[in-house]
N, C-alpha and C positions, 0 to 999 in steps of 0.2 A: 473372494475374487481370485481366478487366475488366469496366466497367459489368454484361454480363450474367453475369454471377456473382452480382452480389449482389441480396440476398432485392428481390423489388419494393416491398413495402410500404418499405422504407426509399428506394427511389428515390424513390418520389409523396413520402416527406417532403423529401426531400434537395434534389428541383428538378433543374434543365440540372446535370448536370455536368461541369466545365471539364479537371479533370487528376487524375488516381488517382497517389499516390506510395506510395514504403514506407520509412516512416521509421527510425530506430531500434529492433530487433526486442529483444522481452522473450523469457522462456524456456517460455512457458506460451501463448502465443497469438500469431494473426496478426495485426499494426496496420498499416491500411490508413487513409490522409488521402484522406479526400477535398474538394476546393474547387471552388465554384459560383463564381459572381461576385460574389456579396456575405458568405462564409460559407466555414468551414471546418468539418469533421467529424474524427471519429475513427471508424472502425469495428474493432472485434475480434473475431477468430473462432476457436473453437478445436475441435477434433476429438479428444478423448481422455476418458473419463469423470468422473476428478478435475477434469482444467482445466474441463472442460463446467459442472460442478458451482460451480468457483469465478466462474467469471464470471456463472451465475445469480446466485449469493449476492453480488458485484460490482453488478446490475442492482437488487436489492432495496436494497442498505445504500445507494445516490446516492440514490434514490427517497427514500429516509429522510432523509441527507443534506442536501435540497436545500434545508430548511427554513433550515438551523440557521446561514449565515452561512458556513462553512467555504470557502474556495477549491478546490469538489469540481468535477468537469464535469457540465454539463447531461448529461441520460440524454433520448431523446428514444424508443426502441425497443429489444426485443428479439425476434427470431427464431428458431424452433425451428425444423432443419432434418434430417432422419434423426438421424445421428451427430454434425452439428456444431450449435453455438451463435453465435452472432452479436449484439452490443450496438454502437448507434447513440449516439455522444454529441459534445459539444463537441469541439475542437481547441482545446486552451490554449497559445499560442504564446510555449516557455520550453523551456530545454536543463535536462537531469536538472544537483540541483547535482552531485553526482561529476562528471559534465561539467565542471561550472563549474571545481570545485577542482584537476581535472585539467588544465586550461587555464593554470595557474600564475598566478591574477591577482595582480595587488599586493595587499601584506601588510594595507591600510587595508580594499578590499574585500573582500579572505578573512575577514575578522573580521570584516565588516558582515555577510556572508550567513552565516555558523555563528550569529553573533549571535539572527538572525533564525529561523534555523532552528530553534533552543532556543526562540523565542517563538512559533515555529508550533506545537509541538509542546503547550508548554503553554496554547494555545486550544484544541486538540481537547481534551487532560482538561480543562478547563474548562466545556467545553460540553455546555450541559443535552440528557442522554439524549434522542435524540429518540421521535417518538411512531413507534410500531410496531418501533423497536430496543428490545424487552422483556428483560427478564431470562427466567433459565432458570429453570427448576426446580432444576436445579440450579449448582452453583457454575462460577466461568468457568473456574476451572482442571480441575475434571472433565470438565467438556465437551472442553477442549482434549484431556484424555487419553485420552476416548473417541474422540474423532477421531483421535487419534496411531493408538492403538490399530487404528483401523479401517486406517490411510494405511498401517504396518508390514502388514497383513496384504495388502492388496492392491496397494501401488504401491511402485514401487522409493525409497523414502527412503534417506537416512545415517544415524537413528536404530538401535538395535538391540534389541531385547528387554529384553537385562540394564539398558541405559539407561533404558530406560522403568519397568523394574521401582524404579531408584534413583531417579529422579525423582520415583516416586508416594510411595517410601517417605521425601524427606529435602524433600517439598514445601516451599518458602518461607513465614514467618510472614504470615498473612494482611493485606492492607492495605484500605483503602477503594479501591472501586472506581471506575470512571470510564470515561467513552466511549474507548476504541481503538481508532487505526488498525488496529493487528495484522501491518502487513507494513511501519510506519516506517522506513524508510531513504532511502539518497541517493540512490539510482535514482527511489526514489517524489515526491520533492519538485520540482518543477521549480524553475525561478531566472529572470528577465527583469530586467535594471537594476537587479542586485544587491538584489532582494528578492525575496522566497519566493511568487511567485504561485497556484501550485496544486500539489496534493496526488492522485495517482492511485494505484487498485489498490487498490482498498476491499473485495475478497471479505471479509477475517476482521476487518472492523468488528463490535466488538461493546461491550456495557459488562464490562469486565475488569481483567488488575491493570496499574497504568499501567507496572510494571517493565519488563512486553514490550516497550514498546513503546521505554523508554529504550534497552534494552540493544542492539536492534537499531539504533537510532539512532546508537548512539555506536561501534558496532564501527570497526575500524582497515583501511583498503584502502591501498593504492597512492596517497597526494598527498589521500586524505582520513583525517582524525582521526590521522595516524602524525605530526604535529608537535606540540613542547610550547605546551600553553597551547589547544588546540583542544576539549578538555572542559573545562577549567576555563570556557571562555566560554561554551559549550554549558549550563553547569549554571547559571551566573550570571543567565543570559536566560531558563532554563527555569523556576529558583528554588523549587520546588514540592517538591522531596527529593533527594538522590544515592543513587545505589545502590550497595552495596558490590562488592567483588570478586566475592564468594561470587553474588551475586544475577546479576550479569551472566553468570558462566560457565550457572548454572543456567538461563537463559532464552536466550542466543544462543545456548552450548556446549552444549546440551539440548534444551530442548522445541519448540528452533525445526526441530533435526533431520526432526523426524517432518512437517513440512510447505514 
């Protein structure tokens, strides 16, 4: 890819540009940096109908976003182009924490940034619904299933029917609701100087049950949350509720499948 690739209207915002790079690749889109002389970008493009679909709904919830204080990226454009999508935003200069925690830093700063991460986590549920993220008609977990539902019938998921069927039938006791991320994890968090700078990948921001977005949070990789004492500090910082066993399998082991 170069300059003439990308949509014009984002050149006239973007200015001279100095160097096109390709950062760290997600699994759902293309991220292209780009730097002028005084500025950096992100641009993302994606070509398939679901991701298309996510990065719309990505371009509306920062717009939402942008109010509320969160450490989100400026949105500055979006592009409609045949079959692909394209959004124009900030560049937040910070390594994913999985990065971080995979990097093996001393035992002082690994517990500064999970610390932190537990209290990033608990300002998004804290943070008043903004205006235009409305509620549904109906509830966040029907919606979620009607989505499942849709994602099993037309795109390739790991969900599978009979799961879906068990999900709808042994749904979780209902909680108060609150803004969510919806795709919470250590990919989406970045980290600069051992603090939690920004937050990306906001397609399934909605107001929902905050358990998703714990249980995604706290799963177990390779050098992140697979050491003892990495949830207990997670929850100590986040302090708002723990979730049980039961509740984690049913929202990462489950309904995260279908998306």
């Amino acid at each position: 890819m170069d300059i003439s690739d990308i949509p014009v209207e984002f050149v006239d915002q973007i200015g001279s540009i100095k160097k096109i790079s390709f950062p760290q690749q997600g699994h759902t889109s293309l991220v292209i940096k780009i730097e002028t002389r005084d500025h950096q970008f992100i641009i993302k493009k994606t070509e398939h109908d679901l991701f298309n679909e996510w990065l719309s709904e990505e371009h509306q919830a920062l717009q939402y976003l942008s109010t509320t204080g969160l450490p989100v990226p400026k949105v500055y454009a979006f592009h409609i182009q045949d079959k692909s999508r394209w959004l124009l935003m900030d560049y937040i200069d910070g390594i994913s924490l999985r990065h971080f925690l995979g990097s093996k830093p001393n035992h002082k700063d690994r517990e500064k940034v999970i610390s932190h991460y537990g209290l990033c986590l608990k300002q998004i549920h804290e943070t008043q619904r903004p205006v235009g993220l409305s509620k549904n008609d109906q509830s966040w977990i029907d919606t979620m299933f009607m989505k499942a539902s849709h994602n099993l019938a037309n795109y390739n998921v790991d969900g599978t029917e009979e799961l879906l069927v068990r999900l709808k039938n042994d749904r979780p006791k209902p909680i108060e609701n609150t803004l969510i991320h919806g795709d919470f994890h250590t990919n989406n968090v970045l980290v600069n100087n051992n603090k939690v700078i920004g937050i990306i990948d906001w397609p399934r921001a909605a107001f929902g049950d905050p358990r998703f977005d714990i249980a995604l949070a706290i799963r177990p990789k390779q050098d992140v949350f697979d050491q003892k004492g990495d949830k207990e500090l997670f929850f100590e910082s986040y302090s708002r509720l723990i979730i049980s066993d039961e509740e984690y399998r049913y929202f990462q082991d489950g309904l995260y499948k279908f998306f």
